[in-house]
C-alpha positions, 0 to 999 in steps of 0.5 A: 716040578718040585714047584708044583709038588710044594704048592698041591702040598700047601694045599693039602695041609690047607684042607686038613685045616678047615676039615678039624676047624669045621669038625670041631665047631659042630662039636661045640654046641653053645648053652642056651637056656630054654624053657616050656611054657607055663600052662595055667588059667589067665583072666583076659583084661583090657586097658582103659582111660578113666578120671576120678571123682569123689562120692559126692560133692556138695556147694555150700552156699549162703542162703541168708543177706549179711556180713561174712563174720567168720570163716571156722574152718582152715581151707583143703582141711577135713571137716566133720558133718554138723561143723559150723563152716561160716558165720554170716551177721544174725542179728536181723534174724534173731530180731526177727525170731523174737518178732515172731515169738511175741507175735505168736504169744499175742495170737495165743492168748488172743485164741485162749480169750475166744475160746473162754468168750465162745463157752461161756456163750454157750451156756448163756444162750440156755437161758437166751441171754444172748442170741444165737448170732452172737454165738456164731459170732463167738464160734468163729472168732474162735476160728479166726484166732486160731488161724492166727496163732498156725500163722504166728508158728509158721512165721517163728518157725521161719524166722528159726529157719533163717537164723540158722542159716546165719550158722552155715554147717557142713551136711558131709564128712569131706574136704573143705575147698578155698572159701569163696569170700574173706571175712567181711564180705556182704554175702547176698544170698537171700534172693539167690544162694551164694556158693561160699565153698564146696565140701568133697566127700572122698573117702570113697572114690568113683572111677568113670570109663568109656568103652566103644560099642565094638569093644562090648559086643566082642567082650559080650560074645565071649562071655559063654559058661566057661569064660565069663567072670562071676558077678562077684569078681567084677573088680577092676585095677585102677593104676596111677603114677609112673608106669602104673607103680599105684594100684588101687581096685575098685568093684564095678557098680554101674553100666549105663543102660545106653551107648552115646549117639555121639562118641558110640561109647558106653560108660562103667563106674567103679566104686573103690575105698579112699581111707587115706585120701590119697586119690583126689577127685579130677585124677586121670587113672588107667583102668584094667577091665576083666572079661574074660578067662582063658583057661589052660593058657599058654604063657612064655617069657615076653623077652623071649618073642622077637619080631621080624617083617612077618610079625612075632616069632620065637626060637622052639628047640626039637629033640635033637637040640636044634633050633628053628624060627616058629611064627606065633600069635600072641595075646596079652601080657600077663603079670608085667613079663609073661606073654600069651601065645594064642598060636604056633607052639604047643605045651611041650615044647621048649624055646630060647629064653635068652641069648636070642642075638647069638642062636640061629635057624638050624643050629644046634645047642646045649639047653639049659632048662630054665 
């Protein structure tokens, strides 16, 4: 008897135990910090693979036969426009030149004496000194010399023309590529032009980018009088380097008229400034498009959205400071940290921050507003 006293006894004190212990956990709520969600107008934007290429590239080639005598200018160097770049051999050419000189001095004063024939023929026929065919003959002598001289300009004007090709100059401030052949070459480039190097003009860049026929139509189908984007702010964000550290913006300028049969892409340019010739032509580049506004978007902590076999959730917080798991929907990021939520929680609530690995459905904290 005395045995079975003890034991209800023990039992007793067992349960007077786990009544304090139970008593005093419910007591003690657990600080958590919480937040609303931040409520302002987000530009929606997509991601893209894009490439650079400069302004304009130009091949500088040589258009006349003849050693390569000099090189002028160091490889992957700024050049100004009008530097003489190469010298090809011009003394053929400046031969030529003053051939053409001569001859064109021989054509004028060939005209200069027809011409002088041709008057004093007109007077002398007055008073039939000669005859009326000789003053045809005269008058189209006059003609015949003076066909010669336009052909004796042409020819000079030519051989000018090839001289100054001996001197071959940039047409473009860029950056000069590696030469194509060392001093001393033969360069044939009088029946066919020879490329002896290119000039990049790089100060300003252009960013090219597809994006797919289903991507434009839905972009197009937002694009209603509080969503679209002024023509003005058509800007995008070209991000370079390691996680996108580089950011450069660039003005859209160019939206091809037609989608690719083949690929079923349209492709956009932008324009941006280069000054420090950073960014080189041949770069590959992500580019964030914008499409559209969101107005009075809803924004929350994007560590604070777990995920689970249902899809992404989030820790809400009601007026009794207790806690429920709510499935939202989400949109995009916003500045690196912050994740629009499209569905499932409105402006006034409040959710779990931080410490998600230590709350649960239907316990009770003590929030600490964020």
């Amino acid at each position: 008897m005395k045995k079975e006293i003890g034991i209800i006894a023990l039992f007793g004190l067992l349960l007077v135990g786990c009544g304090k212990k139970e008593t005093s956990t419910g007591m003690e709520a657990l600080p958590i910090e919480v937040a609303k969600p931040v409520v302002k107008n987000v530009t929606l934007t997509r991601d893209y693979p894009g490439y650079l290429t400069a302004e304009s590239r130009v091949d500088i080639v040589g258009r006349v036969n003849g050693t390569l005598l000099a090189k002028k200018y160091p490889s992957g160097q700024r050049v100004k426009k009008g530097q003489t770049l190469f010298i090809i051999e011009p003394t053929v050419y400046e031969n030529a030149v003053k051939q053409a000189e001569a001859s064109l001095k021989t054509a004028q004063a060939n005209l200069d004496y027809a011409r002088s024939s041709y008057e004093r023929m007109k007077e002398a026929i007055k008073s039939d000194a000669v005859s009326r065919i000789q003053l045809i003959q005269a008058e189209s002598n006059v003609e015949s010399c003076e066909a010669a001289v336009s052909n004796a300009e042409a020819a000079l004007k030519t051989a000018r023309t090839n001289l100054g090709y001996c001197y071959i100059q940039s047409p473009i401030n860029g950056v000069a590529d590696l030469a194509e052949f060392s001093d001393g070459a033969y360069i044939s480039g009088e029946g066919s032009p020879v490329k002896l190097t290119t000039v990049y003009k790089d100060d300003v860049m252009y960013s090219y980018f597809d994006i797919s026929d289903n991507q434009y139509l839905a972009f197009e189908l937002l694009r209603d009088a509080k969503t679209k984007i002024p023509e003005t702010e058509h800007f995008v964000t070209l991000r370079l380097g390691t996680d996108g550290a580089k950011t450069w913006q660039g003005k859209l300028n160019y939206l091809s008229p037609s989608f690719s049969l083949t690929t079923g892409t349209m492709r956009l340019r932008a324009e941006l400034d280069n000054p420090d010739g950073v960014l080189k032509p041949g770069l590959y580049v992500s580019v964030t498009l914008p499409y559209a506004t969101a107005e009075n978007a809803l924004l929350v902590d994007n560590a604070s959205i777990g995920t689970d076999q249902l899809g992404k959730f989030l820790y809400v917080v009601n007026d009794s400071n207790v806690v429920s798991s709510r499935h939202i929907e989400v949109g995009q990021l916003v500045d690196d940290n912050m994740r629009i939520v499209t569905s499932g929680l409105s402006p006034n609530e409040r959710y779990v921050t931080k410490a998600l690995m230590k709350v649960r459905q239907g316990m009770k904290i003590q929030p600490i507003m964020k």
